[in-house]
N, C-alpha and C positions, 0 to 999 in steps of 0.2 A: 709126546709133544707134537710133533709131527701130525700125527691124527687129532690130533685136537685143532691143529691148526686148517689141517684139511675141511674139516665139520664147519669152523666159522667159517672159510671161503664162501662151502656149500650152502651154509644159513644164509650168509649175505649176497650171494645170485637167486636162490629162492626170492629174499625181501625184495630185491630188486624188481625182479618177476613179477610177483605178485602187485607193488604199488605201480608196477608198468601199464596192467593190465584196465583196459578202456570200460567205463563207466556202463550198466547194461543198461539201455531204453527202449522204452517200446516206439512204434510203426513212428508215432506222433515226435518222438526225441525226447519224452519226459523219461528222467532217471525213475528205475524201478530200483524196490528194496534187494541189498545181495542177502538177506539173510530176512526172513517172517517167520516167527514161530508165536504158538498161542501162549497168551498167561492170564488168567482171573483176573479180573479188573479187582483193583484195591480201593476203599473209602481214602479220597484225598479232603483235604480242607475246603471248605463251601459247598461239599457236594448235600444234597437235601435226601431226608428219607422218609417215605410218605409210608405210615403206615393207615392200613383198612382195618380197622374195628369190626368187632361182630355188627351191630348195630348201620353199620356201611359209613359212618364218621371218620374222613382220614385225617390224622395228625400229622403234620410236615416238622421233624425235627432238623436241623442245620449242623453240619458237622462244621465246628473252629478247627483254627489251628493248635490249639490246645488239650483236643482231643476231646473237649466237654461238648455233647448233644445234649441238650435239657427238655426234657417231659415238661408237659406242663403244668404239671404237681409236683415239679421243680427237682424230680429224681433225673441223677444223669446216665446217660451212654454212649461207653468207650467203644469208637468204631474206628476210628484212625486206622489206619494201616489192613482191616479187615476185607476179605469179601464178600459182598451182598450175601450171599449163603450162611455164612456165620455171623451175621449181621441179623439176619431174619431167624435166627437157632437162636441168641440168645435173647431175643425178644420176643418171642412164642415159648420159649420158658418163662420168661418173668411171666406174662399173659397168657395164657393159649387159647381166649378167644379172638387174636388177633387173625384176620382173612386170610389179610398179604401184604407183604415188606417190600416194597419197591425204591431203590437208588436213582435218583435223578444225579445224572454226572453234571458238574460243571467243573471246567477246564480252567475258566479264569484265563486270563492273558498271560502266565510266565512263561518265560523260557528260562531255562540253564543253559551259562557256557562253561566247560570247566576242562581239563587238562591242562595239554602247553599251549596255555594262555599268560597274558601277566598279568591280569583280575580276571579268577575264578567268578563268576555272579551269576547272581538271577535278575531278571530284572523282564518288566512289564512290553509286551508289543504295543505299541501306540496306534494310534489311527493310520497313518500311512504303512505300505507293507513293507515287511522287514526281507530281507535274504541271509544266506549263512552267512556272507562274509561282513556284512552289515552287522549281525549281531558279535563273529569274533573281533571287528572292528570294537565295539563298542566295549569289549573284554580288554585290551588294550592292546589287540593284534596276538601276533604270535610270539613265541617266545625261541630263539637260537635252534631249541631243541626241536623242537615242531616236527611232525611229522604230514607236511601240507598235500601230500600225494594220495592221501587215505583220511580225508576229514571224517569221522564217526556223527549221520545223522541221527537219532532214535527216537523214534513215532510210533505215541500209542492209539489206535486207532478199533476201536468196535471188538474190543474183545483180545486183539492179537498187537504185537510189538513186529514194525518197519526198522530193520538197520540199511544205511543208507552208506554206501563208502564215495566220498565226493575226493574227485583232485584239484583241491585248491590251488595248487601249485600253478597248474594251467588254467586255471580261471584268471587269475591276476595276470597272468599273458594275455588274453584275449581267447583263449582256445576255451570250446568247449563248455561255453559262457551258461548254458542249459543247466549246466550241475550246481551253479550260484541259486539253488531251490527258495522258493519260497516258503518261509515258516507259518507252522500253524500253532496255535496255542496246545501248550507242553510239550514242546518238542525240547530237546536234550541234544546240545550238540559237544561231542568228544574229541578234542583231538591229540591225538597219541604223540608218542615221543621218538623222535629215530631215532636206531642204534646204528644207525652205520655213520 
């Protein structure tokens, strides 16, 4: 019992530690990602896929959000969730005189807020520019449980995934006002729950 109680001490000067520690930016003051690593880009809804025929004829199918692409001899294809490689594998099976399968991304304007918030949602950037706290505003703020010290950003960007750890906590002070980032279409913002 005793050593169990030791361990959470220990956990919770770690957490403490860790949501202490000062936001990294470069020369300029703009926050850099604490964590980029790569991941294949996946077919989102509106994304377009132009295919090249032998013939040099391209067809631009549109991905819904239903998941139906439609040929235009009215056969469909499931690309949701896919990427461009297995995208372009099973439409040079159905054809294989197809050139080349090319994905045009579109982003569309959402963002996600979701954790301890008290409305999880998506909802559209407008014309004027949004910031994190603007969007967890607009979630209905935070929630008791919040963990505001480590707001989770995530940005996908050219192939690889930006996580972004922001302290809200000191934003709403006036400190540090640089980490209140500006959002770009499909950004995903997290924020976690504290246990202490």
């Amino acid at each position: 019992m005793i050593l169990l109680k030791r361990f959470a001490l220990l956990a919770s000067f770690l957490l403490c530690a860790c949501a202490s520690q000062p936001v990294a930016t470069d020369p300029s003051g703009t926050p850099v990602p604490m964590t980029t690593y790569a991941e294949p880009y996946r077919i989102t809804p509106m994304d377009s896929i132009a295919i090249t025929g032998a013939n040099g004829h391209v067809t631009t199918l549109q991905v819904t959000a239903e998941d139906q692409a439609e040929y235009p001899d009215g056969t469909r294809l499931r690309a949701l969730g896919k990427t461009p490689d297995e995208v372009e594998a099973v439409i040079k099976e159905r054809d294989p005189s197809v050139q080349s399968v090319k994905v045009l991304e579109y982003k569309g304007n959402r963002i996600s807020v979701t954790g301890e918030v008290n409305i999880q949602t998506n909802f559209d950037l407008q014309d004027n520019p949004m910031h994190v706290l603007d969007a967890i505003a607009s979630a209905g703020g935070f929630t008791p449980l919040a963990q505001t010290s480590c707001v989770r950003l995530v940005r996908h960007t050219s192939g690889k995934v930006e996580v972004y750890c922001l302290n809200m906590h000191d934003v709403q002070r006036g400190k540090n006002v640089f980490e209140d980032m500006l959002l770009q279409p499909g950004d995903h913002i997290f924020v976690p729950k504290s246990f202490l």
